[in-house]
C-alpha positions in Angstrom: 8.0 16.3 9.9 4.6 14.8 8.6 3.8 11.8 10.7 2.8 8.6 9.2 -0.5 8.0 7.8 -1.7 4.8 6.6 -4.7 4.0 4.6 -7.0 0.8 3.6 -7.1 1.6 0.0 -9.2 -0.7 -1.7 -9.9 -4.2 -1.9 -6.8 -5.1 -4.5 -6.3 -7.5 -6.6 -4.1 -10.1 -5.5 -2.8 -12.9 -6.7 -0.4 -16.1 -5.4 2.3 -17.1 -7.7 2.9 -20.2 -5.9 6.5 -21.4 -4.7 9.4 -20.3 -6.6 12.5 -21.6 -5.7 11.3 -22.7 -2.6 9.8 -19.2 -1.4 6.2 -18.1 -1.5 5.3 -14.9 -3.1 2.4 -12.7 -3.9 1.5 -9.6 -6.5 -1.2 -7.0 -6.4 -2.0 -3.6 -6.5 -1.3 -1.7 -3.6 -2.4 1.5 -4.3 -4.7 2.6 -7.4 -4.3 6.3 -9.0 -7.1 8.6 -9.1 -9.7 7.3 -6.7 -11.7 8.9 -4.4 -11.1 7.6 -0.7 -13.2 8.8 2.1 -11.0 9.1 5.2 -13.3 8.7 8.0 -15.4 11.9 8.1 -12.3 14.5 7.9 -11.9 14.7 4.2 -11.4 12.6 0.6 -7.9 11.8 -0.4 -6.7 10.1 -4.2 -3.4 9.6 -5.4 -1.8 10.8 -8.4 -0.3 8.3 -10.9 3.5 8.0 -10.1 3.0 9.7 -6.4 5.3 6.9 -4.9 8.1 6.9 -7.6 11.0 8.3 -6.0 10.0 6.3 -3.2 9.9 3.4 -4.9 13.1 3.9 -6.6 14.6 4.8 -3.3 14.3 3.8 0.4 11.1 2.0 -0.3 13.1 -0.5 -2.5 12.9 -3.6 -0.2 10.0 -2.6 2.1 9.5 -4.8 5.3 5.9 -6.3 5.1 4.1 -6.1 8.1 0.6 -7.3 9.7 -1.8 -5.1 10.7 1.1 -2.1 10.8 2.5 -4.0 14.1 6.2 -2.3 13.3 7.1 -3.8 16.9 7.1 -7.5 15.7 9.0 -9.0 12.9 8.1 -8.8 9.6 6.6 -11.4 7.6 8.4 -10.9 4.1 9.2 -8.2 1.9 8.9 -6.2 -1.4 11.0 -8.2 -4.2 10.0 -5.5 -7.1 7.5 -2.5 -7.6 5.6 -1.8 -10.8 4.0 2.1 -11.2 1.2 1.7 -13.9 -1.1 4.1 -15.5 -4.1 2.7 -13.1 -1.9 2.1 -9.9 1.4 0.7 -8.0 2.0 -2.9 -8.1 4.3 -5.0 -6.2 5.6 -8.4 -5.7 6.2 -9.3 -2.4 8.1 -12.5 -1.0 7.0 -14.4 2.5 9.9 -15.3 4.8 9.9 -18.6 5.9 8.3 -18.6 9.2 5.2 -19.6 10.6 3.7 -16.7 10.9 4.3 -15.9 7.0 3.4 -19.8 5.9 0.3 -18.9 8.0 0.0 -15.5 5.6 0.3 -17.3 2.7 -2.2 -19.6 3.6 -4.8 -16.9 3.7 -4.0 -15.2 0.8 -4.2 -19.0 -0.9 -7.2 -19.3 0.0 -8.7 -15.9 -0.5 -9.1 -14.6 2.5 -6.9 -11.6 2.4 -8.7 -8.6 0.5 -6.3 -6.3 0.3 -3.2 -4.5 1.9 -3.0 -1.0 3.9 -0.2 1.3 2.8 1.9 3.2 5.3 3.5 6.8 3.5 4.4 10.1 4.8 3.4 12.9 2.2 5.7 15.0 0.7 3.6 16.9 -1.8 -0.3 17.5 -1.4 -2.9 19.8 -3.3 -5.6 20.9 -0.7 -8.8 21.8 -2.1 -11.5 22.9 1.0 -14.9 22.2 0.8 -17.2 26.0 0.9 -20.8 23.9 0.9 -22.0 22.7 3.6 -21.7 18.7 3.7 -19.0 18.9 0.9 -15.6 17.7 2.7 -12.2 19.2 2.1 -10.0 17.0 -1.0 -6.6 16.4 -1.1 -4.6 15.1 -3.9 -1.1 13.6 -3.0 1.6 14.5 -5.6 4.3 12.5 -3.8 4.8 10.6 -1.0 7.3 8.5 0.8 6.1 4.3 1.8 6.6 3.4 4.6 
């Protein structure tokens, strides 16, 4: 089994909706297709449009969301809906009604939160290995699993 990976995208757009119905929620875009990500000095990684599909469409339905990938604490909220565009996957996510999550939506209020880090496992990658020297490996995920 692939362990997890998880990866800072991109600074995404995000945007409050405000309280509805007495809960706080949030959209943006959590991953964007066919960008070039340096992953630290090992190698270059993008995602193809509709790599999180099945996933989304599947176990990844109501996704926890976490801080900083602590998956020992509680979560703060989770998805309410996913949206797979041309450019990227959005989501809507809804904050639970703690402090920790008030204190969440607080930040992304007032613009302090620049983006989100997504957890996956691939499923299907295209490898293509660098034969220059200072040219790094690329891969290209084809699906993958959130986590």
């Amino acid at each position: 089994m692939t362990p997890m990976e998880t990866r800072i995208l991109e600074a995404f757009e995000l945007r409050y909706d405000g309280t509805e119905g007495g809960k706080q929620t949030f959209t943006g875009r959590l991953v964007p297709y066919d960008k070039w990500t340096q992953i630290g000095d090992r190698f270059e990684e993008r995602m193809s449009p509709g790599v999180f599909k099945k996933s989304t469409q599947e176990a990844a339905a109501h996704l926890p969301l976490m801080v900083q990938h602590e998956h020992q604490a509680l979560p703060v909220g989770s998805v309410v809906e996913w949206d797979d565009r041309e450019d990227g996957l959005y989501g809507r996510w809804e904050l639970a009604d703690t402090a920790d999550a008030r204190s969440i939506g607080g930040l992304i209020r007032g613009g302090h939160v620049s983006g989100l880090s997504a957890g996956f496992i691939p499923v299907r990658s295209e490898w293509a290995f660098a034969d220059q020297p200072g040219e790094m490996d690329q891969v290209t995920r084809l699906e993958a699993r959130l986590a």
